[in-house]
N, C-alpha and C positions, 0 to 999 in steps of 0.2 A: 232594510227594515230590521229594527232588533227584533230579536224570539219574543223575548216577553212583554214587548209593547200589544194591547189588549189584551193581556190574558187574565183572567178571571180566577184568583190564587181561593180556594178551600170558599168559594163559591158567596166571597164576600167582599176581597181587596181586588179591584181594577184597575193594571196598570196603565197607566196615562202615558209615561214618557222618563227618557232618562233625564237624572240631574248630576250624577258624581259616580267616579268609579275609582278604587283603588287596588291595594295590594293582593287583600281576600276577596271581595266583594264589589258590586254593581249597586248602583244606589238608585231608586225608581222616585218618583211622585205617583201616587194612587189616591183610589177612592173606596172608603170604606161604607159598604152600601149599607150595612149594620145599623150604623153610626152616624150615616150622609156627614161624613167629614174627611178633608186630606189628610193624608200621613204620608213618612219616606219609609219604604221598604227597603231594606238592606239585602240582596241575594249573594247566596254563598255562591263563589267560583265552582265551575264544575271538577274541576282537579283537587279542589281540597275536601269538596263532597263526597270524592270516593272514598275516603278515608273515616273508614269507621269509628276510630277514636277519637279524630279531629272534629269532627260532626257531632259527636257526644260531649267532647268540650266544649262545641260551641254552642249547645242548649244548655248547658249547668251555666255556663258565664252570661251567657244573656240572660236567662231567669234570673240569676241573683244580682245584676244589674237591676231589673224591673222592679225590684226592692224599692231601690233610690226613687227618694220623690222629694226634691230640691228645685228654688227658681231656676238656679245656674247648671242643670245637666238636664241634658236632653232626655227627656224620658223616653222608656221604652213601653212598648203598650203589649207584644203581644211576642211570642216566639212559637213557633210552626213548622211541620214541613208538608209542602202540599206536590205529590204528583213528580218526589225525587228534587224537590227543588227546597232547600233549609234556606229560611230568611228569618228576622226579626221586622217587625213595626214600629215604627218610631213617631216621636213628634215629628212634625215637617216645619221646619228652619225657613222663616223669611230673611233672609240674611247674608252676610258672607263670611268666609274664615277669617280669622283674627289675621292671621298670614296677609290675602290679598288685601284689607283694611289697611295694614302698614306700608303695604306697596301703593295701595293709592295714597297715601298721605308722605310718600315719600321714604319710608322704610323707619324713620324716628316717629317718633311720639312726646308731645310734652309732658314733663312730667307727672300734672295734675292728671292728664285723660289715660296714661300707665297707672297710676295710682286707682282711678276710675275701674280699672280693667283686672289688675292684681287681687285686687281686693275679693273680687268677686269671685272671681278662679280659686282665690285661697277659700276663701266659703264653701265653694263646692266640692273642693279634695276634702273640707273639716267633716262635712256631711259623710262621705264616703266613706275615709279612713276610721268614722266611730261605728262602721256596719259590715268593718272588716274587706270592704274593698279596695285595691289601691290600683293606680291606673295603668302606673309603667309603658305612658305612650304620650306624657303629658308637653304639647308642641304648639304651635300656632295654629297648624293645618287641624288640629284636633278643636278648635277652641271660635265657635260662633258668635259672631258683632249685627245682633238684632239691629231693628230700626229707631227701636228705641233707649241704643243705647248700652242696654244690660247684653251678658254675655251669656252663653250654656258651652258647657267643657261637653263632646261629647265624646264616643268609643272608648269606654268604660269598659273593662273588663274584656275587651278585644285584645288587646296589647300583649297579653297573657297567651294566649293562639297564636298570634304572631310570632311571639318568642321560641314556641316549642314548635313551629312551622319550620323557620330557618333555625341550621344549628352553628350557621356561621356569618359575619359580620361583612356582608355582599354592598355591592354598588347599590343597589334596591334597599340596602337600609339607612344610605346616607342621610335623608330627611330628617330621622330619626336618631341616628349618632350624636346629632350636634347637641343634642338637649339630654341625654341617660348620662347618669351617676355615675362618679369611679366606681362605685362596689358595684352597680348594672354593666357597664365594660370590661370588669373582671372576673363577670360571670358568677359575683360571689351572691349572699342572702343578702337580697334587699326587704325595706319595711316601707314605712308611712313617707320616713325621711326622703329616699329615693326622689319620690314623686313633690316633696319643696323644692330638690337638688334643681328637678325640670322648671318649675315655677318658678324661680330664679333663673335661671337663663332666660326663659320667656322674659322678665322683666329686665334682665340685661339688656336683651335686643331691642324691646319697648325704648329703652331709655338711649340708648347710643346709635340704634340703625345700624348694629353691625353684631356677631354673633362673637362669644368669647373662644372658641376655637375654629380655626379651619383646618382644612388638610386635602389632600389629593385622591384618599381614600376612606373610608368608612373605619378601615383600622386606624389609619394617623390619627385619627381627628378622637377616636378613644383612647387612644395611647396619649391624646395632648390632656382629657379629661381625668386619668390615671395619675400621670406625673406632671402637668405644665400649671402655671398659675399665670392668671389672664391679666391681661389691662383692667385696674378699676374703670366702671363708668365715668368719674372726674378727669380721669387721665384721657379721655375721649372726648369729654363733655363735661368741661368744668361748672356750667350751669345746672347742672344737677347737683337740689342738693345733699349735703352729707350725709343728715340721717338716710334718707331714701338709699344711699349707695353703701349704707353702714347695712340695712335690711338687706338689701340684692347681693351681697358678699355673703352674711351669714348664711341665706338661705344655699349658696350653691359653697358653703365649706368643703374643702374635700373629705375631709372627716366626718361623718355623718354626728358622729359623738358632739362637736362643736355647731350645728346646726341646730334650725327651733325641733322642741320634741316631737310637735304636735301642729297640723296646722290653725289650730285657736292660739298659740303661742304668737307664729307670725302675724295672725288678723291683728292680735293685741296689740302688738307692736307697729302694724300699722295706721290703725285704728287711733295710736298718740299720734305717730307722723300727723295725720290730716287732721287733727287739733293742733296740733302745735309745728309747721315744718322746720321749727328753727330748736326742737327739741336733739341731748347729745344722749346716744346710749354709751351704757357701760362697754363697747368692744367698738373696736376699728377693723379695716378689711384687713390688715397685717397682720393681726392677733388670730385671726381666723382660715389664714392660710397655711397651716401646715397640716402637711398629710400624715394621713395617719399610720404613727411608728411602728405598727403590727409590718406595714407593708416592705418590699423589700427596697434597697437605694435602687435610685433611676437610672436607668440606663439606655444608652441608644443602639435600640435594634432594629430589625429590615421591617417590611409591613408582612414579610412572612412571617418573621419571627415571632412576631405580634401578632398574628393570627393562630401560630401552636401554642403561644403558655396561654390562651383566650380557654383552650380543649386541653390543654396538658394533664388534669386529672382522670380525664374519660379516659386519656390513652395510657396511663401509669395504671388503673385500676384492670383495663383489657390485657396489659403486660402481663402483669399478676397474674391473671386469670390462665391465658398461653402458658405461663411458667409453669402454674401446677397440670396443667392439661398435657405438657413435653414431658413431664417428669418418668422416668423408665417404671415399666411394672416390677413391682417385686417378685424374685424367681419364686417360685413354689419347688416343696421340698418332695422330692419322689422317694418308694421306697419297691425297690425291687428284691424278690427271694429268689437264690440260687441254690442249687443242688448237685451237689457233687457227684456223679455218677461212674459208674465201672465202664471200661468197653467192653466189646463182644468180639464177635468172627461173623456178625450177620451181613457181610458187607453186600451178598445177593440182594438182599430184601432190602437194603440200603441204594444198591443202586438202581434198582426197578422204580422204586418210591420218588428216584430224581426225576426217570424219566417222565413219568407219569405227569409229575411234575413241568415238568420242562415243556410237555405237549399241551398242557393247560395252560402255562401261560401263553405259548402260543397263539393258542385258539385264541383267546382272550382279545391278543393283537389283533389280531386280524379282524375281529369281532368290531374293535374300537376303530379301529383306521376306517374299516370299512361302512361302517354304517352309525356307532354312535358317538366316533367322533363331528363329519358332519351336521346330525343334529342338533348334538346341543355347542358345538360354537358358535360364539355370538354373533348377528349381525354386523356388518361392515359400517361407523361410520364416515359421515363427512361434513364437513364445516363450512355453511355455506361464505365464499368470498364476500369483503363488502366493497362492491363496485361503484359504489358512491361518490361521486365527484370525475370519473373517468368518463369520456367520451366512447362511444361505439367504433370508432376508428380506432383507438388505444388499443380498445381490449380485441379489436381484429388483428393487430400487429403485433399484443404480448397475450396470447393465447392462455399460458399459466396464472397468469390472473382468474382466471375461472373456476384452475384449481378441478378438475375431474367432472363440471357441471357444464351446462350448454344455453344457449340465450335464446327463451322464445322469439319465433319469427313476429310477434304483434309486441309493437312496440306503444306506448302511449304516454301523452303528449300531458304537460300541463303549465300553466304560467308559474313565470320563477325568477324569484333575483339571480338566480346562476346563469350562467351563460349559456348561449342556444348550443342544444344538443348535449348536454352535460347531463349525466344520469343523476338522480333528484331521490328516488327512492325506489323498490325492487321489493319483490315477493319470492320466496321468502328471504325473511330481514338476513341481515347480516349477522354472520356472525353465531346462526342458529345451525344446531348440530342435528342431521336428519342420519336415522338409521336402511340401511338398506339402500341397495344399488339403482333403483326405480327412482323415477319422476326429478331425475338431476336437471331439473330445468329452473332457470331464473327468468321471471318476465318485471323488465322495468320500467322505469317512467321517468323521460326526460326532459329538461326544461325547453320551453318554445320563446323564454327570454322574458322580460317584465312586459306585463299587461298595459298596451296602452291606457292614460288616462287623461281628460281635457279637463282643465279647470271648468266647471260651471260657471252660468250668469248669479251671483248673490247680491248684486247691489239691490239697496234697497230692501232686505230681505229677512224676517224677522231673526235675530244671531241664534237662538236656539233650533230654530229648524235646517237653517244653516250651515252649523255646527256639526248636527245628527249627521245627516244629507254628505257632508264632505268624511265625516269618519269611517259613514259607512262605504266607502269609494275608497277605505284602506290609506290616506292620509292625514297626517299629523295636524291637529289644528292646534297653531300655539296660542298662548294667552290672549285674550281681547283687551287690544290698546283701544282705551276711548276720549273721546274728541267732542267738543261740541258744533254741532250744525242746528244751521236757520231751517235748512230745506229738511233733512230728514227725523222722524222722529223716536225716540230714544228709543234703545235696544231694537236697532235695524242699522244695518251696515252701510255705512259711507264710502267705503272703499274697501280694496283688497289687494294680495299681492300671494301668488302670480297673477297677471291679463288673464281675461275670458279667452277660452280655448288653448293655453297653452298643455303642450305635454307634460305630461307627470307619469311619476310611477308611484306605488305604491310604499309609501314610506317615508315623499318627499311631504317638506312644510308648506302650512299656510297660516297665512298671517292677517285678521281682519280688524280692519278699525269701524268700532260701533260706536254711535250718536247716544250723546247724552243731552240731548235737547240743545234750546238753546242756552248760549251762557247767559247767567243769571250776575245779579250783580251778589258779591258777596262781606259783612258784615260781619265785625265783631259782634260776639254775646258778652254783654255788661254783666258783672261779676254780683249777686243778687245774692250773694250769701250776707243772712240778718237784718237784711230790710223787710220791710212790712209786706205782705200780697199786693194793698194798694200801691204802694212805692215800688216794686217790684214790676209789677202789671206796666207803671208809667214808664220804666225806663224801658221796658220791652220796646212798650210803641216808638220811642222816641227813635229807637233803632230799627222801627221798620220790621218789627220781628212781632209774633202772635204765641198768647198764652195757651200752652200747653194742657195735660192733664195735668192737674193737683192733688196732688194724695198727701195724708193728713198721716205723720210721724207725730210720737212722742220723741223727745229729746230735753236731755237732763243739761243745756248748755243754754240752748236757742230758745229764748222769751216766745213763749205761746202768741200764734198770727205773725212768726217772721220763717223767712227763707231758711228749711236748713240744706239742703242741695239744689242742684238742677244739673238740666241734661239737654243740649249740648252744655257742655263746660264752658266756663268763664274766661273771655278773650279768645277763644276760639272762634273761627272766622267761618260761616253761613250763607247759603243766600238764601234774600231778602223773604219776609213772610215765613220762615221757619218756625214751627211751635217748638217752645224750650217748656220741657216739662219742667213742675216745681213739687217740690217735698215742701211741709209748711208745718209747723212745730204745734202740736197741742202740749207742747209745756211737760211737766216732769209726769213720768208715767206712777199711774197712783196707783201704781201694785206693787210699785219699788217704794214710796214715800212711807213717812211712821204713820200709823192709826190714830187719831186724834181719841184722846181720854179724857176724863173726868174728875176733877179735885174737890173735895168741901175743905173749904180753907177756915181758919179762925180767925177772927178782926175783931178785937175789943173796941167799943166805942166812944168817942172820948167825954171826958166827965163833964158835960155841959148841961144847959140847963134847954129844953128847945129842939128842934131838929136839924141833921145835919144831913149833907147830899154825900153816899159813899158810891166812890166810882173804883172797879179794879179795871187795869189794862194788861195785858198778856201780849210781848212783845208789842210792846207799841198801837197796840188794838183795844180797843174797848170792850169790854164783854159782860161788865156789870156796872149799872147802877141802880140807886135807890135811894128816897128820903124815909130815914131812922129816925124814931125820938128819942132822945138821950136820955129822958126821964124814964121813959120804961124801958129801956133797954140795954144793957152794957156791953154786952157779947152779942156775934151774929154770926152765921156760918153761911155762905154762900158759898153754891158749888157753881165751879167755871170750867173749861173745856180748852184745851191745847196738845201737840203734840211734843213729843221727846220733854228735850229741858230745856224752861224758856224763864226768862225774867217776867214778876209778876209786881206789877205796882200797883199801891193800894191809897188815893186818895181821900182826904174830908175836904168838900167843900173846894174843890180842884185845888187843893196844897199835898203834895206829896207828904205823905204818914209816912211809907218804908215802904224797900222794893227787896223783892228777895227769889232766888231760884227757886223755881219745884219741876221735878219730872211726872208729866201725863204719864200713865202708861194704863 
C-alpha cells in the first residue's frame, strides 16, 4: 500500500490513489474537500526534499508557474508543504500524453491532426514566453491529448529543477535529450527560442513517426543535436506537405538566430499554412540548416569526450581557482640587531650557567616522555574495512580484510539480489574513520538471496488496482497492450503474462493486456469545413456519426452559419456514433470591422417642372429615397450612413445622375 494513499494533506486535499510518477515526483489523484472537486497532486521525492535549496526552487517555480492561466497548460492551483511532504495542486488531466496518443495511433500522425496539435502547443509556449517563463522540458510525455481533442503542455517551470538537479547528461535523461536545443546540449544561455527548437521536433516526430536523432546514449544523441542535420520530413514522408516541413525545419534551425523570434511568429505562420497548405515561404529547410559560425568545426569525439567539453568551463574556472590557491606565499622580510661584544675570563660562571642549563632541559625530558607526552598524543585511528560484497567464509580465510577490527557474533539476514550469504551492508559504514582502540567491532547483514514472488490471479481485474497491487510486490509492470473483447469489460484485464503462480523476483516484468470493449465498427469523419450547421448536421448522420458541442467563432474567411473547424478531424476514421464537435462562424468580428459614419451630401435637383423620385444607393444598397418638387426646390442635402470608402449612386426617377466615392468616417 503506498504512504500517501488516504492521507489528508494541510487538512483539505485527500489522497485517493496514484496516477504517474516520474524523475522528481509521485503524481496522486485527490480530493479537494474545500472545493469538493478532483485535482493531481504532484509530490516532491523524498531525496530531493532534503535539499534545502532545491525545495526553495521548487516553490518560486511552481508559484510563478501558477501565474499562467491559458486553455493549453495545465494549471496549477496551489503550492504547499504539509507535514515535510512539498507538493503542488494541479488541474486533473482526463486524458493521455501526447507520447502514448502516437503510440496508439501508431507513432505517425496526419498531417492535418499535427497541425491540430502544434498549433496549440505553439499557443501555449506564446502565453508563457510573454510572462517570462520558458519551459526547457518541451517533449510529448510533457504534452496532454484531452478527450476532446485540445491539448495542455504541462511541467512548466519544472525543467528548470531538473536541470540544476542533474549536473550531467545520464541514461535517466534520455527522454529528454531527443528534443533540447544545441545551445541547451552545449550548456550554453538558452531563451524563448530553445523551447520552438523542442516544438519542432515534437512536430517532426508528429509528422514522420520517427525522432530526428537517435544514439546509444544521451550524450550521442546531443552531440548529433550540436553538430548533425537530420532527414527532412519529405525525405521520410513525401506526403507531407512543403510548407508544413518549410515551418518544422525553421523551427528546429540549429542557429537559434535563423529560427521564429517569438512563438506568435510560428503561430502566424502556421495560421497561413491551415488557410492556404499549398502556400511557399520565403526559406527552404537547406537555407536554414547551418550551424551557427560562433561554434567550433565538428568533430568526432568519444561519448566521454563529449561529456567533458558538456563541463569544460566549471573545471577551467576550478583550475584557476587551484592555480592561485598553490601559488607560494611571499617570504616576509626579517630584521634582526646584533651586537658586537668583548670577551671576558668569566668562563666559571659561564660554565655553571650550562649546567644549570643542561639539568633543566633534562628535567624537562623527562617531564615530557613521562607524562605530557602521553597526554596530549593524539588518539589512534582506524578505517573501517568495506566488506561488502565478501562472503563470511572469505573473510574467515583473509583475516586482513578486517584490517585490525572483529565481526559481531549476530549476524542478520535480509532479502537481496546478491547472492546467499554475501554481505549486503554493515555497521559502521565503510570506509568511516573511528578514533580510539574501543568497540573495533563490525556487525553485518547478509543477503538470504531474492525474495520469492508468485504471480497473482489478475484476470478480469480492474488494470489500475492491478497495476498498484503488482508494483507494490516490487515488479516492473510494462505498458498496457490493449485488445478488444466481447467477454470483458474495458479497462479490466484479458490476459496476462507470466501464468498465475509463477516465481518471480523482484524486478522481473509483467506484461497485461487490457479490454477496450467490444470492437466497434469504425468511420470516416466527412470533411465539414464551409458547409452550413444544417448541411453539416446531414452529413454527420449520414456517417452514422452524432453532433457534437457547438461553439460559435468569429471568423474573418468563413460566411456567418458555416463550419469553420471540427474535432475529430476530417477523414479521420471513428467509431460509429462518435460526436464531432463544430466551430460555426458568426462572421467578421465587429471589433475588428470600420465604424459606420455619416455623410450630408449635396444633390442639385434637376430643372423640371413637377416632382421627381431621388434614390441614393451606397455600395449597391439603397439607403435613401424621396419625391422632391422641382418647382420649390433645387438643392437638397441628405444625410446617408456607410463605412470606410464606398461608391455612392445618386438616382432621379431610377436613371443614374452620377456615382461618386466618399469616405464615412
Amino acid at each position: 500500500m503506498d504512504q500517501y494513499i488516504g492521507k489528508l494533506l494541510d487538512n483539505r486535499y485527500e489522497i485517493l490513489e496514484k496516477v504517474g510518477y516520474g524523475g522528481m515526483s509521485t503524481v496522486y489523484k485527490a480530493r479537494c474537500h474545500r472545493l469538493n472537486r478532483l485535482v493531481a497532486i504532484k509530490i516532491l521525492k523524498e531525496d530531493l526534499a532534503q535539499d534545502a535549496e532545491f525545495r526553495r526552487r521548487f516553490h518560486d517555480e511552481s508559484r510563478a508557474v501558477a501565474m499562467l492561466s491559458h486553455p493549453n497548460i495545465v494549471a496549477v492551483y496551489d503550492v504547499s508543504r504539509s507535514s515535510d511532504i512539498d507538493y503542488i495542486v494541479m488541474e486533473l488531466i482526463d486524458g493521455i500524453t501526447l507520447k502514448q496518443y502516437m503510440q496508439k495511433k501508431g507513432n505517425k500522425l496526419n498531417w492535418r491532426e499535427a497541425l491540430h496539435f502544434i498549433t496549440q502547443i505553439t499557443k501555449a509556449l506564446g502565453h508563457a514566453h510573454s510572462r517570462g517563463i520558458i519551459h526547457r522540458d518541451i517533449k510529448p510525455h510533457n504534452i496532454m491529448v484531452l478527450r476532446d481533442g485540445s491539448v495542455k503542455v504541462a511541467d512548466f517551470g519544472i525543467a528548470r529543477l531538473t536541470n540544476a538537479s542533474h549536473s550531467t547528461l545520464t541514461q535517466e535523461a534520455l527522454g529528454s535529450v531527443h528534443y533540447i536545443s544545441p545551445e541547451q546540449a552545449r550548456g550554453s544561455h538558452i531563451d524563448a527560442r530553445s523551447d520552438l527548437y523542442s516544438a519542432g521536433v515534437v512536430l517532426y516526430e508528429m509528422l514522420t513517426g520517427r525522432l530526428p536523432f537517435e544514439g546509444d546514449s544521451p550524450v550521442s544523441v546531443a552531440i548529433q543535436h550540436i553538430n548533425s542535420i537530420p532527414l527532412t520530413p519529405r525525405e521520410i514522408n513525401p506526403d507531407i506537405p512543403e510548407a508544413l516541413e518549410a515551418i518544422t525545419m525553421k523551427a528546429m534551425a540549429p542557429n537559434p538566430d535563423k529560427r521564429y523570434l517569438s512563438a506568435d511568429d510560428m503561430l502566424a505562420d502556421l495560421e497561413e499554412f491551415r488557410k492556404n497548405p499549398n502556400i511557399n515561404f520565403d526559406y527552404s529547410p537547406s537555407d536554414l540548416q547551418e550551424h551557427d559560425a560562433a561554434d567550433e568545426p565538428t568533430q568526432v569525439v568519444s561519448g566521454a569526450a563529449a561529456g567533458a567539453s558538456l563541463v569544460h568551463h566549471r573545471q577551467q574556472r576550478l583550475s584557476e581557482r587551484e592555480e592561485d590557491d598553490m601559488a607560494p606565499p611571499r617570504p616576509r622580510k626579517s630584521s634582526q640587531s646584533g651586537r658586537k661584544g668583548g670577551g671576558s675570563n668569566n668562563y666559571p660562571i659561564i660554565a655553571a650557567v650550562v649546567v644549570i642549563l643542561l639539568f633543566v632541559i633534562g628535567l624537562l625530558g623527562f617531564l615530557w616522555t613521562s607524562f605530557l607526552a602521553p597526554l596530549l598524543a593524539p588518539e589512534p585511528t582506524h578505517t573501517v574495512p568495506d566488506l561488502r560484497g565478501y562472503t563470511l567464509e572469505e573473510i574467515a580465510l583473509e583475516t586482513d580484510l578486517l584490517n585490525g577490527f572483529t565481526l559481531n557474533s549476530e549476524v542478520n539476514e535480509v532479502f537481496s539480489d546478491q547472492p546467499v550469504g554475501t554481505i549486503v551492508e554493515q555497521d559502521p559504514a565503510a570506509n568511516r574513520v573511528l578514533k580510539g582502540d574501543d568497540n573495533l567491532v563490525i556487525t553485518v547483514t547478509v543477503s538470504k538471496g531474492a525474495e520469492e514472488i508468485r504471480m497473482p490471479e489478475v484476470y478480469n481485474r480492474e488494470v489500475r488496482a492491478a497495476r498498484l497491487e503488482l508494483e507494490a510486490m516490487g515488479l516492473v509492470v510494462l505498458p498496457d497492450i490493449e485488445e478488444f473483447s466481447d467477454d470483458i469489460n474495458a479497462g479490466y484485464i484479458t490476459r496476462y503474462s507470466p501464468e498465475y503462480n509463477t516465481v518471480l523476483k523482484a524486478g522481473d516484468e509483467v506484461q497485461l493486456w487490457v479490454s477496450k470493449g467490444k470492437e466497434e465498427k469504425l468511420v470516416p469523419v466527412p470533411d465539414l469545413y464551409g458547409l452550413t450547421e444544417e448541411k453539416a448536421r446531414a452529413d454527420l448522420a449520414t456517417q452514422n456519426l452524432e453532433t457534437g458541442e457547438i461553439t460559435p467563432v468569429y471568423d474573418d474567411e468563413v460566411p456567418e452559419g458555416c463550419v469553420v473547424s471540427q474535432y475529430p478531424l476530417a477523414n479521420e476514421e471513428v467509431p460509429e456514433k462518435t460526436k464531432v464537435n463544430l466551430q460555426i462562424s458568426l462572421g467578421k468580428d465587429p471589433s475588428t470591422q470600420p465604424q459606420p459614419g455619416t455623410l450630408e451630401i449635396e444633390i442639385p435637383l434637376p430643372d423640371v417642372e413637377g416632382y421627381v423620385t431621388v434614390r441614393v444607393d451606397v455600395a449597391g444598397v439603397t439607403v435613401y429615397q424621396e419625391d422632391w418638387d422641382c418647382t420649390m426646390n433645387s438643392v437638397i442635402y441628405p444625410k446617408i450612413t456607410g463605412t470606410g470608402t464606398q461608391t455612392v449612386s445618386i438616382y432621379f426617377d431610377d436613371v443614374l445622375y452620377m456615382g461618386k466615392d466618399y469616405t464615412f468616417s
